[in-house]
PAGUDO-602245 format. One record per residue (C-alpha): residue number from 1; residue in three letters; x, y, z. Coordinates in Angstrom, 3 decimals. Example, Ala and Ser with C-alpha at 12.3 -4.5 7.8 and 13.67 -1.06 7.14 Angstrom:
! residues 2
  resi  resn        c1        c2        c3
     1   ALA    12.300    -4.500     7.800
     2   SER    13.670    -1.060     7.140
//
This chain:
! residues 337
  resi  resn        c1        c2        c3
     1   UNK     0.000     0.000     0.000
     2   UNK     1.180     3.533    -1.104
     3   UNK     0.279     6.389     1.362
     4   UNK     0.445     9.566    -0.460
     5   UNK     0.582    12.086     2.313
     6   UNK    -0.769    15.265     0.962
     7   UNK    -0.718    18.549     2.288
     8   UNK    -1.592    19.786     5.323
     9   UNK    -1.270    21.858     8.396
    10   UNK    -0.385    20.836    11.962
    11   UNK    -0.171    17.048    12.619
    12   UNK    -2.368    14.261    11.872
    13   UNK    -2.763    10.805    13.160
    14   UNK    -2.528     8.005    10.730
    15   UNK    -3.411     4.454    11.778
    16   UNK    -1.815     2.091     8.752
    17   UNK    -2.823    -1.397     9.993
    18   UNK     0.191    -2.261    12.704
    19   UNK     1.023     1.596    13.640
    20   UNK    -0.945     4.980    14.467
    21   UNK     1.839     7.223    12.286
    22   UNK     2.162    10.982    13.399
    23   UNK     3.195    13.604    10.883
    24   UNK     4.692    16.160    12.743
    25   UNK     4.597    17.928     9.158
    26   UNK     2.866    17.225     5.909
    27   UNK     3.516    18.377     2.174
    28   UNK     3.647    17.512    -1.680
    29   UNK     6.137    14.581    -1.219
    30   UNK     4.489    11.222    -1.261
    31   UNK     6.207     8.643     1.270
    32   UNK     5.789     5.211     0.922
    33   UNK     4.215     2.946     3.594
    34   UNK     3.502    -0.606     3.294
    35   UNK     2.315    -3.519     5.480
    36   UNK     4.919    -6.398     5.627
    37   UNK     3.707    -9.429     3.638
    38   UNK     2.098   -11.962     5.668
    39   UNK     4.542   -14.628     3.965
    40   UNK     7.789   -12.987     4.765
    41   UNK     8.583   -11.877     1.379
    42   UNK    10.849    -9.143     1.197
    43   UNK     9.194    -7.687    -1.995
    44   UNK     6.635    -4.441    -1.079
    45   UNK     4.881    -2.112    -3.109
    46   UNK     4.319    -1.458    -6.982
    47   UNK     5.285     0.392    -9.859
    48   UNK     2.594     3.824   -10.861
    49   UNK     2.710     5.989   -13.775
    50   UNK     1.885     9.871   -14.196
    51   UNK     0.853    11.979   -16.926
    52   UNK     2.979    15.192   -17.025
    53   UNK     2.085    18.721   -17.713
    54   UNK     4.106    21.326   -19.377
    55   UNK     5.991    22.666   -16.583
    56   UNK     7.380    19.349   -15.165
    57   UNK    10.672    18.415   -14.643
    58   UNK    11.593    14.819   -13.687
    59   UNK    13.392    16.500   -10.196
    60   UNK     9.685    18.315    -9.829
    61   UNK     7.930    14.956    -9.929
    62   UNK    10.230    12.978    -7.823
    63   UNK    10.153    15.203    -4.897
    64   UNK     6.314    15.312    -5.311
    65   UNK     6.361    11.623    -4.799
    66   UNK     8.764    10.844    -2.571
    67   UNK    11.522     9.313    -5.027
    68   UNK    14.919    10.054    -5.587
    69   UNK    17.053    12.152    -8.248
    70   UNK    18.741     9.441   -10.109
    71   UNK    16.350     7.087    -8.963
    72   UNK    13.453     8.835   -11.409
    73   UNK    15.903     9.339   -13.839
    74   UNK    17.063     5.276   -14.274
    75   UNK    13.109     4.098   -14.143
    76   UNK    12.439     6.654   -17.803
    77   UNK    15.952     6.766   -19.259
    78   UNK    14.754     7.932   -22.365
    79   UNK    13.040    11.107   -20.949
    80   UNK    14.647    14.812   -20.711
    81   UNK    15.509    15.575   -17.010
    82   UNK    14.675    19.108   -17.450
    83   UNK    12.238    19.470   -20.546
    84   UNK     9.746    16.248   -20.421
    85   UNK     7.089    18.258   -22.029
    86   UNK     3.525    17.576   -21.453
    87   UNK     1.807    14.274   -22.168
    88   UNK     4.824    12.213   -21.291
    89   UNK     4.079     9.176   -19.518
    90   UNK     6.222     8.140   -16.492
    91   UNK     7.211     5.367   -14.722
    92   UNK     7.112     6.046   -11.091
    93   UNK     8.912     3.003    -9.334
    94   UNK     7.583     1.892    -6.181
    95   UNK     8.257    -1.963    -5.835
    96   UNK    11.340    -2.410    -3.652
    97   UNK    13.146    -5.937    -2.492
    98   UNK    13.729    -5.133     1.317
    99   UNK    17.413    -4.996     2.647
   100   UNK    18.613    -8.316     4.218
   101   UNK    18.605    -8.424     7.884
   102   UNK    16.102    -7.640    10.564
   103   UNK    13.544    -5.850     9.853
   104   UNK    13.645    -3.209    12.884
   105   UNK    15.114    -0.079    13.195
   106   UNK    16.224     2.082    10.172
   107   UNK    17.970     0.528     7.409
   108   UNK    19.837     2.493     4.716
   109   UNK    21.291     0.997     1.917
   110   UNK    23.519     3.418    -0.067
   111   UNK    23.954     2.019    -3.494
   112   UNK    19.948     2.318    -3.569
   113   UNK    19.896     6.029    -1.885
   114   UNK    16.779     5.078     0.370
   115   UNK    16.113     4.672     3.636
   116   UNK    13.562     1.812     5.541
   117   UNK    11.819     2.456     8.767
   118   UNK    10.373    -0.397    10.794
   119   UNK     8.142     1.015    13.357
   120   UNK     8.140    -1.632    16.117
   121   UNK     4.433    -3.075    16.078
   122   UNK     2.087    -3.152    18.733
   123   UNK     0.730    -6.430    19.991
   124   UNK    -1.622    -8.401    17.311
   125   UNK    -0.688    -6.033    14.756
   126   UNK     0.270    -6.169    11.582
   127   UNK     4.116    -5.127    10.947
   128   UNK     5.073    -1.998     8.396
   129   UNK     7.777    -0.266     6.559
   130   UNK     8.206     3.042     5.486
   131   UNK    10.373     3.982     2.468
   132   UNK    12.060     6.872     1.950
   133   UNK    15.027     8.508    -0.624
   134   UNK    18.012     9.938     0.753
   135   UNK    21.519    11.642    -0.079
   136   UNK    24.741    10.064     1.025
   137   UNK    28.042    11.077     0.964
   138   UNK    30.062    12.587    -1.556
   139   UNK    33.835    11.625    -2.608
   140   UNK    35.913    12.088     0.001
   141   UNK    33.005    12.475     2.725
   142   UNK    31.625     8.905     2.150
   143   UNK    28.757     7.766     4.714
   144   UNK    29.789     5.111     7.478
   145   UNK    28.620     1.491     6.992
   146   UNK    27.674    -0.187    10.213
   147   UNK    25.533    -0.317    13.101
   148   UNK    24.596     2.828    15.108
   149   UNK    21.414     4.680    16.963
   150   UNK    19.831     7.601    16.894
   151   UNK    21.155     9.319    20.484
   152   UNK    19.512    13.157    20.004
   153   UNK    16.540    14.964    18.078
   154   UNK    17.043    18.300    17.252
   155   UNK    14.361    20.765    16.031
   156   UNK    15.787    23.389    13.518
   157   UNK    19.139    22.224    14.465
   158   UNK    22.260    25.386    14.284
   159   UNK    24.966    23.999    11.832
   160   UNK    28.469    24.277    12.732
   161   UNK    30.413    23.209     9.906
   162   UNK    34.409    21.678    10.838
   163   UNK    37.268    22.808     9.909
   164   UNK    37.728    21.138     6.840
   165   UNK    33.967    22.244     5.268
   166   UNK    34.822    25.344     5.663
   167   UNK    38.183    25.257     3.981
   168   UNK    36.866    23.536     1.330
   169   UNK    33.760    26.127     0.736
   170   UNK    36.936    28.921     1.012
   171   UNK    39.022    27.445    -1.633
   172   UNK    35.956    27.431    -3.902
   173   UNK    35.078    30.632    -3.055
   174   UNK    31.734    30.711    -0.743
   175   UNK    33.242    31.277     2.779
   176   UNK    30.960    29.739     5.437
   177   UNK    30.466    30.811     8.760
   178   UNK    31.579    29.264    12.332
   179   UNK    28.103    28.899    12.618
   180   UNK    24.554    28.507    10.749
   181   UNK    21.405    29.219    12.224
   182   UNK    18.527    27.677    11.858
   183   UNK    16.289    29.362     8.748
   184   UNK    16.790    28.823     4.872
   185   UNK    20.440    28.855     4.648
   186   UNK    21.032    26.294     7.006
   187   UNK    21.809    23.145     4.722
   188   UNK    20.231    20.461     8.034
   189   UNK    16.682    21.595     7.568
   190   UNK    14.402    21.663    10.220
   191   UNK    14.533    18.730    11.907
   192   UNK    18.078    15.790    12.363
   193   UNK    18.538    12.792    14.280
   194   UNK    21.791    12.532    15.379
   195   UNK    23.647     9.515    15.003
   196   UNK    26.266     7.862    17.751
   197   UNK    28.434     7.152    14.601
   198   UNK    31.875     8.559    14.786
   199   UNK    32.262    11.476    17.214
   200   UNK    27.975    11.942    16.764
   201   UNK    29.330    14.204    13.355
   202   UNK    26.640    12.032    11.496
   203   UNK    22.955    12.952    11.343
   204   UNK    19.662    12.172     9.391
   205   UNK    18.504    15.941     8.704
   206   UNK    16.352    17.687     6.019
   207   UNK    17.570    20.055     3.399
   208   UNK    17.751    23.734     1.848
   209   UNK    18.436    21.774    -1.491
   210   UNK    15.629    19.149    -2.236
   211   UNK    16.416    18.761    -5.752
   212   UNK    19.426    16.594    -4.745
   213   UNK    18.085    14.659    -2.717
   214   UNK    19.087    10.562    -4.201
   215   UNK    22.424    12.173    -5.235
   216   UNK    26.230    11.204    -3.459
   217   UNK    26.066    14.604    -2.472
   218   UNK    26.956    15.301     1.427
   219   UNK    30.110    15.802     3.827
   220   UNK    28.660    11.884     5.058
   221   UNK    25.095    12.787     6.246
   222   UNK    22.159    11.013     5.351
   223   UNK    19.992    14.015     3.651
   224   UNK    15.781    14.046     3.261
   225   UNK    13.321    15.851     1.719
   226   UNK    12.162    18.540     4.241
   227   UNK     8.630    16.930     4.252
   228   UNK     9.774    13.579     4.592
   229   UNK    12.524    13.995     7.468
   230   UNK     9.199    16.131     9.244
   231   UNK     7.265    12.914     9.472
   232   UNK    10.548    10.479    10.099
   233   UNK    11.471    12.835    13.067
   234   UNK     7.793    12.508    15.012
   235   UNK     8.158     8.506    14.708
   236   UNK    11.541     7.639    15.782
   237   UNK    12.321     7.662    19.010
   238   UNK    16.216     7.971    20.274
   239   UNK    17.649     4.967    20.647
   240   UNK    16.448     3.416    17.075
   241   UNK    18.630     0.940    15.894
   242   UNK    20.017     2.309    12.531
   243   UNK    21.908     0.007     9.832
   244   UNK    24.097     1.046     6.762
   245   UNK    24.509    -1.430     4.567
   246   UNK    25.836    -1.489     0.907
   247   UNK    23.872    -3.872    -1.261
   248   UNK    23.637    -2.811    -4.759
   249   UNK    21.973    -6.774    -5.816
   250   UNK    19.101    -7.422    -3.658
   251   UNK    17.406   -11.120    -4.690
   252   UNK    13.529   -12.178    -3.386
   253   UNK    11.544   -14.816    -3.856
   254   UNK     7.432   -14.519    -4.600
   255   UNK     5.253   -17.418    -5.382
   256   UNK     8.152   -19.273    -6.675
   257   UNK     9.444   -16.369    -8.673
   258   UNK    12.868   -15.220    -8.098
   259   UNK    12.962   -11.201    -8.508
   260   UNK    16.428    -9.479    -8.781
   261   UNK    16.610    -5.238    -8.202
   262   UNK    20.505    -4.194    -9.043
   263   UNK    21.740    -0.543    -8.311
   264   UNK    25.031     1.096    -9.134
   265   UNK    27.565    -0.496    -6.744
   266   UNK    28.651     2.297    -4.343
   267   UNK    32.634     2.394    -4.590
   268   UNK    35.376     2.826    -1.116
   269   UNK    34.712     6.701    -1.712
   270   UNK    31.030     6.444    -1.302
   271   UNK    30.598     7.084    -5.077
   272   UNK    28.076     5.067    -7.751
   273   UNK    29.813     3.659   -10.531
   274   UNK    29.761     1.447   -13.526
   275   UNK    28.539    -2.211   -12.508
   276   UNK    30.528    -4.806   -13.101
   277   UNK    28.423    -7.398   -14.534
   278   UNK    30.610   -10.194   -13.965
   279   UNK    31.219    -8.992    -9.590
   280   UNK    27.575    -8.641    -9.308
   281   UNK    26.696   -11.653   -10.942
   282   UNK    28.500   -13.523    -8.434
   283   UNK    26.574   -11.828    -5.696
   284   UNK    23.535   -13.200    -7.257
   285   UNK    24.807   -16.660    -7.197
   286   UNK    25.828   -15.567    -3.581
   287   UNK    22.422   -14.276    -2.337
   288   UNK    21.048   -17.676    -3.756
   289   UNK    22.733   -19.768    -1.428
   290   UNK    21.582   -22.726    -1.108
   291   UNK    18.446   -22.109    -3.263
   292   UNK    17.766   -24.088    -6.520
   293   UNK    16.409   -21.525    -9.279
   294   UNK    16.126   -21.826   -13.056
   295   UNK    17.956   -18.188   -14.133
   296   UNK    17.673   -16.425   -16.838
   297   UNK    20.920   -15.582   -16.990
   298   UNK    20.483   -13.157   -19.870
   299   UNK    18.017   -11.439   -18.811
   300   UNK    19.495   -10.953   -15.166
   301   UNK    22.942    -9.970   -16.683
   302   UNK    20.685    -7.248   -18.562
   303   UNK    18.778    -6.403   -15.023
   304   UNK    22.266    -6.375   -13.329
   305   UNK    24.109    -4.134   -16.775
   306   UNK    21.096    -1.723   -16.766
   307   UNK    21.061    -0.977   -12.763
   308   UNK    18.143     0.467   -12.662
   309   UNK    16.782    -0.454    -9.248
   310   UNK    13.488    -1.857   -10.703
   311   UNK    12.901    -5.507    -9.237
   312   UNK    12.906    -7.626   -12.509
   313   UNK    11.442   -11.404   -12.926
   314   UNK    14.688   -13.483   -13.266
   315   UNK    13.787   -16.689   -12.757
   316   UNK    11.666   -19.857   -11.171
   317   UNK    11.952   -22.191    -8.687
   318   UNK    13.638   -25.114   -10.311
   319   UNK    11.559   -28.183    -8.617
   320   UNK    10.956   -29.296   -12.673
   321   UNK    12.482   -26.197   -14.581
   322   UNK    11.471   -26.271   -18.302
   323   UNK    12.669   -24.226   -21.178
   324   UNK     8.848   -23.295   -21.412
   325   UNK     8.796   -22.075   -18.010
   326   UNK    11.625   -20.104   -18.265
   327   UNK    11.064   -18.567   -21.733
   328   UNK     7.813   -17.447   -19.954
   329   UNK    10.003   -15.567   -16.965
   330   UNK    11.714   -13.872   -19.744
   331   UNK     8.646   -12.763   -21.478
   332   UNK     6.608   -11.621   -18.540
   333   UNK     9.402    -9.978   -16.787
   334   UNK     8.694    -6.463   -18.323
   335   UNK     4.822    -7.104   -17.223
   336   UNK     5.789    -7.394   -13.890
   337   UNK     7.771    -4.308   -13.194
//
């Protein structure tokens, strides 16, 4: 289930089968909330399409629903970021193969530039996840992998920028202050969670610049829309587990379908490049294990060659695998996204 949260003033109570949600602040951005299949399947959600109008622009549309930069761009490759036009038809990609791991806390995996929240349910009810794109860390400033928490929450948060930041904004010209207060120049928003990562440098915060929000572009932060870190902030409390992880192949099973979602591999600097088709195609025979599955292999070396972080039909369970069964995955698989 897709929860488009629309517009609104002061905060609102949301009850989304396993959780009452808060929104400490609503707007255009559309977050995505989705009950955990009953099954355990790590596959949520679906793919939507929208109509534009003249004054689009693919950045436009993907803060209005909650997706990020690149990740808009990758699901309509053929579309002009900045001049769609009107009448163009988009793919808006909402089907997402959960991170491995437990399914509590906050998980971030930075190859994908999103971030999962797994409100703890209540008793008898039904577990959720709520999906959300982020920035990470930009050469030289990558974002930490590990385990941490969430040890403060800070509303409109003053930005002291190190050192280093603000020899680095010198050299290219735009001087920064020993301090930021809170208001529209401040790049943390509104609302952060600090982490206990490093020296508790690292936060979860909002931004002054949500057009770049699903880029590598922070000193190691986790960025948000402004909207979407509103409503994060009101359901986390401190003390949240909170996961980095760097999986750029993500495998799930459905119904005896084997899906595969591949994103550009995130290198030592923090920085997407070019997947190498042969590396990741040994993590898919990795994340198999000990699973027997009839792969396409040509179609998931085009999934894993394309990267575009839209869960594609790969393969079956191979109890009996025919060449008819298979030819079918292959044909269907573009249905299914």
């Amino acid at each position: 289930m897709r929860s488009r949260f629309a517009r609104c003033t002061g905060s609102r109570m949301w009850s989304v089968g396993a959780a009452a949600i808060v929104l400490a602040a609503c707007g255009e951005a559309a977050a995505s909330l989705y009950a955990l299949p009953a099954d355990g399947s790590a596959v949520v959600g679906r793919d939507a399409n929208v109509t534009t109008v003249y004054e689009d622009t693919l950045p436009d549309i993907a803060h209005r629903y909650s997706l990020g930069y690149y990740e808009i761009i990758r699901a309509n490759p053929k579309v002009d970021v900045w001049l769609p036009g009107a009448g163009q038809r988009l793919t808006l990609p909402g089907r997402h193969i959960l991170p491995a791991g437990a399914r509590e806390g906050i998980v971030i995996n930075l190859p994908e530039h999103r971030l999962y929240y797994f409100p703890k349910p209540r008793p008898h009810e039904r577990p959720i996840v709520i999906t959300y794109p982020v920035s990470i860390g930009k050469m030289d400033w990558r974002t930490p992998l590990g385990e941490t928490r969430v040890i403060a929450k800070i509303v409109h948060p003053a930005w002291y920028p190190p050192e280093s930041i603000r020899k680095e904004h010198e050299q290219n010209g735009d001087p920064l202050p020993k301090m930021v207060g809170a208001g529209p120049e401040n790049p943390l928003g509104d609302y952060a969670l600090r982490l206990a990562a490093g020296r508790g440098e690292y936060m979860i915060h909002g931004t002054n610049k949500p057009v770049a929000v699903g880029m590598a572009v922070t000193h190691g932060c986790i960025r948000m829309y402004p909207e979407d870190v509103a409503a994060l902030f009101a359901l986390v409390p401190v003390g949240t587990k909170v996961r980095l992880v760097n999986e750029p192949v993500k495998v799930a099973w459905v119904d005896g379908r084997l899906f595969l979602e591949a994103h550009p591999p995130v290198d030592a600097e923090g920085q997407s490049v070019a997947p190498d088709v042969r590396q990741l195609s040994q993590k898919l025979k990795n994340a198999l294990a000990g699973d027997t599955a009839a792969v396409h292999w040509e179609l998931a070396r085009a999934t894993l060659r394309a990267a575009s972080g839209m869960p594609t039909l790969v393969g079956l369970a191979a109890e009996e695998p025919t060449s008819a069964k298979l030819q079918s995955a292959a044909t269907t698989a573009a249905q299914v996204r």
